[in-house]
C-alpha positions, 0 to 999 in steps of 0.5 A: 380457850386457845384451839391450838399449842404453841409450836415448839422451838428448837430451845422448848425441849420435852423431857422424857420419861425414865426407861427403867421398867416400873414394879407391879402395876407400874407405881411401886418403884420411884423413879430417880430425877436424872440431871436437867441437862439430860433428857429425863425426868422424874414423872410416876416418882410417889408409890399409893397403896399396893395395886389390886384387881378390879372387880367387873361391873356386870358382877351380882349383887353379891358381890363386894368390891373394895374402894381401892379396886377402882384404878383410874388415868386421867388424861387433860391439862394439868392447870395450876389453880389461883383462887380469889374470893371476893364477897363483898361487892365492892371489892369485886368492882375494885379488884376487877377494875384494878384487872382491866376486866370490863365483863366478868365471868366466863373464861378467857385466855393469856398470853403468858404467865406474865400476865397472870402475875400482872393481875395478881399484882392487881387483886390485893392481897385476898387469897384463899387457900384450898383445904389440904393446899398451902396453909397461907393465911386470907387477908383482906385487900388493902391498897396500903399494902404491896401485893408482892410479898403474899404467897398465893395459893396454889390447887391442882386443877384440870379437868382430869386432875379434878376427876382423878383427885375425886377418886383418889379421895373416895379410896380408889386408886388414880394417876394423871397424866399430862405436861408441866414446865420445869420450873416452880409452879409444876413442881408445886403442882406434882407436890400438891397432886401427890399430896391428894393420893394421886401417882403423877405421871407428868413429863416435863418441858424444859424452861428457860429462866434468863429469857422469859416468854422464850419457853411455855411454863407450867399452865395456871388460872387465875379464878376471881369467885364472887358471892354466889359462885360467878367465877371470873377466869384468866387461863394460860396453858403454857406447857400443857399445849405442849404433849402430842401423840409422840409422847403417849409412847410405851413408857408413858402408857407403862406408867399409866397403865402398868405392865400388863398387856391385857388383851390384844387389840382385836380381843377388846374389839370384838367384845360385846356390851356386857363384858366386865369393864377392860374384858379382864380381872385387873381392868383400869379405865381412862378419863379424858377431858374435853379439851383433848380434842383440840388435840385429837392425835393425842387423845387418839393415842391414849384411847387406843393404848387404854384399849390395847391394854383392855381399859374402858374410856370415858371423856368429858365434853368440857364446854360447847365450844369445845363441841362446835369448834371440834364437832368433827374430831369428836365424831371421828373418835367416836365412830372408831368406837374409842369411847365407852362412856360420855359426860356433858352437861345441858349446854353440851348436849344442845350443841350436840342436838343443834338445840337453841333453847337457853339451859334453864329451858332445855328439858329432860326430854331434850337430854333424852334426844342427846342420849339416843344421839350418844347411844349410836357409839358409847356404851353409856351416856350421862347428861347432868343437868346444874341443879335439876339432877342428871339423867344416865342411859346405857345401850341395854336400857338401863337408866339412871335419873337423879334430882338435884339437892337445894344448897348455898352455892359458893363456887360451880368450880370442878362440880361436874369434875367431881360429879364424874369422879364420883359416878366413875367409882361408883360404876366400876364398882358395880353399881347400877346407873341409879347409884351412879347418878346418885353418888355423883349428885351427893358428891356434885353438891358438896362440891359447889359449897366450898371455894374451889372443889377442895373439900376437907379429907374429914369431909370426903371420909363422910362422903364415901361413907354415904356412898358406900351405903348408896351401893350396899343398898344397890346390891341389896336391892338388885339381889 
């Protein structure tokens, strides 16, 4: 993954948000598309569900807090996702010859999205759709037939978007934020995101068709996945390197967070560990993904509005490399107490600890020298650990230990996303760090048996059945 944004040229100019003040929470009055010549676009323009209170976390166990009360923003990369499977081993070595690709898996960036329609061209015509995605047909590759012509399959990817889709769908209520080109790829995005219950809150930077390359488009990746689950990803980030802190301004934060001021900055501050999450009644909490780090003054100026406006934060590590290579930015955020809960997985925590040991080596105990490290800044620290479950620790001594479940992985693509979806809507609903841990396994696992973290809304219904049980079960236990 690039470390740094393309600089922005006098002809790459962002969009900015509607002045108009939103109804409510902030998502009840669409927004109208101003002309594209002028300076504004249409970002939070799709109402969900009327906006309700959340309840605190520390409440008894008597309490009930509905799906619908947990109200989540995410803050990442909103990265268009191109899935090709390839079971069959033998078209797996055409396709990744056609490719140019010598050593598949990992993620590797492009330099534009030109790139990504080169290898699209190179693959063939087997594309999967993502359930809920375009109803586009699979078809088998065949060098007969030009792969121009087949419409590929587009899901809203990112980090965040992962985790605010996962909310979303277990009823809770959700928008993300981030940057996109004008142009069809971030219309489609905006569509699909919407289309999975979540308020999109995306500015826009203005692309020009005559000249290609001239302007960023909207970010893709192009994800081959063979049997098994090995994913092979070529990745261009195009306009969403474009959104700095001066784009986190009032009308974003308005639109994200709605109208309520909450508490002052130093009300949030002072408070202790077990206040509700946010401090207050109708509190909202802000997920960010790792790789806003590489942009630490945009990551600083959304966490320090959340906590303005009495939000809880939570952020997820990404990957090691983001650790190694923004060690210091990430330090930074943490000693100004910006974070309340951190996610990583065994190889972010290693990096964190200075530990060298291979994943499959690193044990529980080794998580628990990651926590006690975490613990220093954030109020709560979970580490998933791939098929051996996860582990979760707060400062009180609270914890939270979950064991993995045996299945047929098809695809790791967005599972621990989905893991911290879950975990996130079971915690601000009050729930222990057991039902947590727990929630976000179930909804881990089904995840990575299924191409590309969509799972069918039928398959999320039975989901959020079983979690529901997972925290009545919590409460009766804890009553």
């Amino acid at each position: 993954r690039p470390t740094g944004g393309r600089a922005q040229s006098a002809s790459c100019m962002v969009s900015r948000l509607s002045a108009s003040p939103p109804v409510g929470r902030g998502f009840t009055a669409p927004l109208r598309r101003r002309p594209s010549s002028g300076s504004l676009a249409a970002t939070a323009d799709q109402a969900p569900a009327a906006p309700v209170a959340l309840r605190p976390a520390s409440m008894t166990a008597d309490d009930s807090v509905d799906a619908r009360e947990v109200l989540l923003v995410g803050l990442g990369d909103p990265v268009s996702d191109i899935l090709v499977r390839l079971d069959d081993p033998s078209l797996a070595a055409r396709v990744f010859d056609a490719c140019g690709i010598s050593e598949p898996g990992g993620c590797v960036p492009v330099d534009s999205d030109e790139d990504i329609k080169s290898l699209l061209a190179a693959c063939g015509e087997q594309w999967i759709t993502g359930a809920g995605a375009l109803e586009t047909p699979s078809r088998s590759f065949s060098e007969d037939v030009p792969s121009q012509g087949v419409e590929p399959a587009y899901c809203p990817g990112g980090s965040a978007a992962n985790v605010a889709k996962g909310v979303a769908n277990l009823g809770g209520d959700a928008a993300f934020v981030g940057m996109i080109g004008r142009d069809d790829i971030g219309a489609r995005y905006r569509e699909l995101l919407r289309s999975q219950k979540v308020t999109p809150v995306l500015l826009e930077v203005d692309v020009d068709d005559d000249e290609p390359g001239a302007t960023p488009r909207s970010a893709q990746c192009l994800s081959l996945v063979e049997k098994g689950g090995q994913r092979t990803m070529r990745t261009y980030l195009g306009a969403s390197l474009e959104m700095g802190a001066s784009h986190f301004d009032e009308n974003v934060e308005r639109l994200a967070f709605g109208d309520d001021d909450g508490p002052g900055e130093s009300n949030a501050k002072s408070k202790s560990d077990d206040a509700a999450p946010g401090g207050r009644d109708r509190a909202s909490l802000l997920h960010v993904e790792g790789y806003t780090l590489y942009r630490p003054d945009l990551a600083r100026a959304a966490m320090t509005a959340a906590k303005r406006r009495g939000a809880l934060v939570s952020l997820d590590l990404a990957s090691f490399e983001v650790v190694r290579n923004c060690r210091s930015q990430l330090c930074s955020l943490l000693d100004e107490g910006l974070v309340d809960l951190l996610f990583c997985n065994e190889d972010e925590a290693a990096e964190l600890i200075g530990e060298t040991r291979a994943p499959d080596a690193f044990a529980r105990e080794d998580a628990g020298r990651a926590m006690e490290w975490m613990l220093r800044y954030v109020r709560v620290a979970t580490v998933s650990l791939g098929a051996r479950g996860c582990v979760s620790v707060d400062r009180r001594g609270s914890r939270g230990v979950s064991p993995g479940v045996r299945c047929a992985v098809v695809d790791t693509t967005g599972a621990g996303d989905s893991f911290t979806a879950a975990f996130l809507w079971a915690y601000l609903r009050g729930g222990s760090l057991q039902a947590c841990c727990a929630c976000g396994c179930a909804v881990g696992t089904a995840v990575v048996q299924v191409l590309g973290a969509e799972l069918t809304a039928s398959r999320w219904g039975e989901l959020r059945g079983d979690l529901e049980t997972v925290l009545r079960r919590d409460r009766e236990a804890r009553g």
